[in-house]
N, C-alpha and C positions, 0 to 999 in steps of 0.2 A: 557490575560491582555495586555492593548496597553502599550509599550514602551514610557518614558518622550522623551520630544525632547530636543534635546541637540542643545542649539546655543554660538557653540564657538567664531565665528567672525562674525559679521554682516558687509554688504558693505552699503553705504550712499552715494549715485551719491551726490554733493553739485553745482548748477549752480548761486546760491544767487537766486532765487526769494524767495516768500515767502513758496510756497509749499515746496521747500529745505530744508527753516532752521524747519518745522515744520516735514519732518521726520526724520533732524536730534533728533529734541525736542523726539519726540519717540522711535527713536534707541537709544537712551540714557537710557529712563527708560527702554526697553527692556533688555539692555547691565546689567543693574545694578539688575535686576530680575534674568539674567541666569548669572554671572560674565562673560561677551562678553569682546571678543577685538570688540574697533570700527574700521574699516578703511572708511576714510571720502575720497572721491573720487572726483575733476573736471578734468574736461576732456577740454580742448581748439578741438575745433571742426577745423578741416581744411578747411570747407566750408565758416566758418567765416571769418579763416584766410585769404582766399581767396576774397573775399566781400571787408575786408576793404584794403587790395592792390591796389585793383580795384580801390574803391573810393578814395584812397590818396596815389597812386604809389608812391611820393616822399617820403613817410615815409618808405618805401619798405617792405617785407616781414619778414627779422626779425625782425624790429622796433614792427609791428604789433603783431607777433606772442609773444614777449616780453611782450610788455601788458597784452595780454590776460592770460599769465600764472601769472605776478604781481598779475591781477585782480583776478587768482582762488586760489592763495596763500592770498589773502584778503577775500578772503570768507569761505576759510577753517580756516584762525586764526580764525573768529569769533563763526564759531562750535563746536571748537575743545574745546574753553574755557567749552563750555557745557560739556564733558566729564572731563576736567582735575579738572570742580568745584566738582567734583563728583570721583575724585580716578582712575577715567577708564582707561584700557589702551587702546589706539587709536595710529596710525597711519594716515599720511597726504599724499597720493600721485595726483600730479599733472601729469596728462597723455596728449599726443597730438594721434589726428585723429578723427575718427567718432565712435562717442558718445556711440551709441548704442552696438557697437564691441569694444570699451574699456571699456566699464561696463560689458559685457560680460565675456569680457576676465582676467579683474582683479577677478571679481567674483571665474572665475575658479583656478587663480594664487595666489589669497590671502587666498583658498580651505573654500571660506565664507559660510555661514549654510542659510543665509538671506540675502536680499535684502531690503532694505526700503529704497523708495523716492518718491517723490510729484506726486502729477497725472499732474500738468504743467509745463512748465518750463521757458524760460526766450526765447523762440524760433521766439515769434510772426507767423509772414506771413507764413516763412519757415514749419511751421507747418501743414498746410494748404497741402503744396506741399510734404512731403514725411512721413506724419504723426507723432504722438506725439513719441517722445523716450521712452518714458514710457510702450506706448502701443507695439514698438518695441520691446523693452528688455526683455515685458514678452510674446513676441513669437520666440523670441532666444532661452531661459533660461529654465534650467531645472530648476532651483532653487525656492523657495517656495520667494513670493514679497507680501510686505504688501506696499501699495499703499498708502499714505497719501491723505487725503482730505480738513481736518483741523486741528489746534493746539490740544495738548491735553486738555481734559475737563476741567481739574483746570485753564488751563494758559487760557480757552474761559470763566472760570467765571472771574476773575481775568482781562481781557480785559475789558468785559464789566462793571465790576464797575469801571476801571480806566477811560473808557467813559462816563458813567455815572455821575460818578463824575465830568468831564470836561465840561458836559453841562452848 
């Protein structure tokens, strides 16, 4: 007989594009099928941090580096409301470095069962030159990744009649 699988904490990289909030949308109803802790995860990339220095030295580096965590502390309040409408316990942490080695690593440090996040992220060009984080993380990781593609079914009927409607 196989053994049930047991997922006590699920990680949730969160960068705000859309493929983020949609496998938050999922690790939600996962969480609430096996009682999960969430831990919702951004990471401020240093490469970024690096970028916008460049282009507006006068703001300097922790000016920059400030925003970017503001901005992942604003993308995690908006997920996190998904788990607290729903009872869940979750966790928020804002991490600095490269992306793929801190989802890695929090993965290992927060002893998470799963993985879920978007197949895109909010990388553009960069993407191009040292390939997707996504595809990164699951040639790091031991850990079992459900990869987001789309919303969940209900919330893609649910779009589409609120489209619909709007025609």
């Amino acid at each position: 007989m196989i053994d049930p699988i047991h997922i006590a904490r699920i990680l949730v990289p969160i960068d705000g594009s859309e493929f983020s909030r949609y496998a938050a949308e999922h690790a939600v109803r996962i969480a609430q099928a096996y009682a999960s802790e969430l831990v919702f995860l951004h990471v401020v990339d240093d490469q970024i941090v690096g970028q916008l220095t460049h282009a507006a030295p006068e703001n300097g580096e922790a000016r920059a580096r400030e925003r970017l965590i503001e901005q992942g502390h604003m993308y995690l309040r908006d997920v996190t409301r998904l788990a607290e409408e729903r009872g869940l316990p979750h966790r928020e942490v804002v991490a600095e470095g490269d992306p793929c080695a801190v989802i890695c690593d929090t993965a290992t440090q927060s002893s998470a069962d799963l993985i879920v996040m978007g197949k895109h992220g909010r990388r553009g060009a960069r993407r191009i030159l040292i390939g997707s984080i996504t595809r990164r993380v699951t040639e790091f990781t031991e850990l079992p990744i459900l990869i987001v593609t789309r919303p969940p079914p209900d919330m893609r009927a649910s779009d589409a009649t609120t489209t619909h409607a709007a025609s």
